[in-house]
C-alpha positions in Angstrom: -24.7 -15.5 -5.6 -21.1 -16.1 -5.6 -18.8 -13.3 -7.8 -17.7 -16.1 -10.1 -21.1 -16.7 -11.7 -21.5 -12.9 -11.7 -18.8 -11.9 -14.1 -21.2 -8.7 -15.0 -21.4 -7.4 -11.3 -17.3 -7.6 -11.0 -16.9 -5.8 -14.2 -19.9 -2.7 -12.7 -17.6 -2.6 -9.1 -14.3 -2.2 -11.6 -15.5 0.6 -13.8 -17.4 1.7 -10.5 -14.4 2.0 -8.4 -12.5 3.7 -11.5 -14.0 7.5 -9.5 -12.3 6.2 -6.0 -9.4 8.9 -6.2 -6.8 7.1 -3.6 -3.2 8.1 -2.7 -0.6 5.0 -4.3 1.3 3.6 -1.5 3.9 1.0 -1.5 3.9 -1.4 1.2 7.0 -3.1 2.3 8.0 -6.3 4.8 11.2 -8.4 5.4 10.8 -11.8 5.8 13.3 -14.6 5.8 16.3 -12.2 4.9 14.6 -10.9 1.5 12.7 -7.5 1.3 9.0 -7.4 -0.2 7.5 -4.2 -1.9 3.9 -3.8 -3.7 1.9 -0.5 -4.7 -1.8 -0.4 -3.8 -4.4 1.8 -3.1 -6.5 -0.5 -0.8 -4.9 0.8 2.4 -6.9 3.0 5.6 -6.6 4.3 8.7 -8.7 1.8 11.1 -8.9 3.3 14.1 -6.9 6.0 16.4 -6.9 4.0 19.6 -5.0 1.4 18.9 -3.2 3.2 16.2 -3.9 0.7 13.2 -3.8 0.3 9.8 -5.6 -1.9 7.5 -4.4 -3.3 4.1 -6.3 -5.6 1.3 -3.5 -8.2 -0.4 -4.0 -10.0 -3.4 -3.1 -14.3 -2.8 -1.4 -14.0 -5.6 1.1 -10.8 -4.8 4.3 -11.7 -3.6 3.6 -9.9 -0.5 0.9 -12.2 0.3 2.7 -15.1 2.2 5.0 -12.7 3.8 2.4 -11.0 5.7 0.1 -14.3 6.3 3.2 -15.6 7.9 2.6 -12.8 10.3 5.8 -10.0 9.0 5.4 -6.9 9.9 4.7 -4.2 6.8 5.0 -0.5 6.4 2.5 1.7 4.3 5.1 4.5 2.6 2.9 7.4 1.1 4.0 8.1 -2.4 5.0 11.7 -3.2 3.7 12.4 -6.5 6.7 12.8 -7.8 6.9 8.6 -7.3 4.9 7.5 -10.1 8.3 5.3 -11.2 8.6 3.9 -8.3 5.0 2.9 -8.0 5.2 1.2 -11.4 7.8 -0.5 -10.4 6.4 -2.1 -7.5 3.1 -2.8 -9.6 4.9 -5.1 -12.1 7.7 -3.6 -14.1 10.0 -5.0 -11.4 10.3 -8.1 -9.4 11.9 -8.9 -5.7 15.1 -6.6 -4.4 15.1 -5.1 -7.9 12.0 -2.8 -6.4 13.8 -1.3 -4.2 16.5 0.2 -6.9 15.1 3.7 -7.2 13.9 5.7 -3.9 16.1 6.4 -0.9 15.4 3.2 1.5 16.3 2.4 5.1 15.4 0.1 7.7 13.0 1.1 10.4 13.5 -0.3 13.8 11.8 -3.4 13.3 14.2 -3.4 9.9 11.3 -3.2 8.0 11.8 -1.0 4.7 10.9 2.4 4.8 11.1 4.8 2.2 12.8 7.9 3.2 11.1 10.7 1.2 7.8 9.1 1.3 4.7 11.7 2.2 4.2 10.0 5.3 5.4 5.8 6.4 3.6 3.4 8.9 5.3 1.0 10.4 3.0 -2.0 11.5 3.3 -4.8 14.0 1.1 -7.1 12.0 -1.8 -7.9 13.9 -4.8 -10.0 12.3 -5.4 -11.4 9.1 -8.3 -12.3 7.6 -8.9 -14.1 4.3 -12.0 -13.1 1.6 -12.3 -14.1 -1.9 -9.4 -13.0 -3.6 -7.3 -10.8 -0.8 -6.1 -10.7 2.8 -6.7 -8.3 5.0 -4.3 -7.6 7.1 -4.3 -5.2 10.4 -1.1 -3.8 11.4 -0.7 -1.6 14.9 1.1 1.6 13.8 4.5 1.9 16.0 6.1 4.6 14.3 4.8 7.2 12.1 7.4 9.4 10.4 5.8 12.4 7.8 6.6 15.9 6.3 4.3 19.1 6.3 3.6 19.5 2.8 1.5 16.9 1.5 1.6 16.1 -2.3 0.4 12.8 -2.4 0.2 10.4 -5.8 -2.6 9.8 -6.2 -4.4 7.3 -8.5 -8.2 7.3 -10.8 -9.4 6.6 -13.6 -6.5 4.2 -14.2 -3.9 7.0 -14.4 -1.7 9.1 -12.2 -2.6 12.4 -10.3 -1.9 14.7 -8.0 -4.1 17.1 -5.6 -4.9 19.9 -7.5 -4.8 23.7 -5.2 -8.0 23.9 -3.0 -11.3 26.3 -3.5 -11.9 28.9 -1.7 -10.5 29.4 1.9 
């Protein structure tokens, strides 16, 4: 049965998915000149050998048509102390105006990579593939650039975190 004429098991997987604590990334392109920027949380690793990365897109982000025109992306690892610039790559900003807050420079492939993210991916996008709402795209990680002390944002529960001290050992 198709999710439109199952409005009931969409709202269960939203409320469901509410306890998937996930660090908030910000993925960035360049195409055509003009610089792209979104938060999400639907980003993982894919597989070690290739390298790659896998990230969902919604059609309707403005990322979208950037990366189904095949532009390479970079997933930049918010620090938690990031939650503005997450917000305002969720919304509260549009286009170059994303990119005011945060230190940003151009990887090699001039994509955007933010300098004091936790850790940034740069990927040569590789495959897309289209389902229901999203793309999914792969990208083939090229350069990898991170720092030791991981503090990730992170996001549940529809609110902002951050990794509290281990148990234990």
């Amino acid at each position: 049965m198709a999710e439109a004429s199952r409005p009931e098991l969409a709202q269960a997987l939203r409320q469901g998915l509410r306890s998937l604590a996930k660090a908030v990334v910000v993925i960035t392109c360049r195409h055509e000149g003009k610089r792209y920027a979104m938060a999400a949380t639907a980003v993982s690793e894919l597989s070690l050998d290739p390298p790659s990365m896998l990230i969902c897109v919604n059609k309707i982000a403005s990322l979208f048509l950037p990366l189904s025109a095949g532009a390479d992306f970079c997933i930049n690892i918010l620090h938690a102390d990031h939650v503005e610039i997450s917000k305002r790559c969720s919304g509260t900003a549009k286009g170059e105006a994303r990119f005011d807050i945060g230190s940003w420079s151009d990887s090699t492939l001039g994509i955007p990579v933010l300098d004091e993210a936790q850790a940034a991916f740069v990927c040569r996008n590789r495959s897309c593939t289209k389902f229901g709402t999203h793309g999914i795209f792969i990208g083939e990680v090229l350069e990898v650039v991170s720092v030791e002390q991981a503090d990730p944002l992170i996001y549940v529960d529809g609110r902002y975190s951050r990794v509290q001290p281990t148990f234990g050992c």
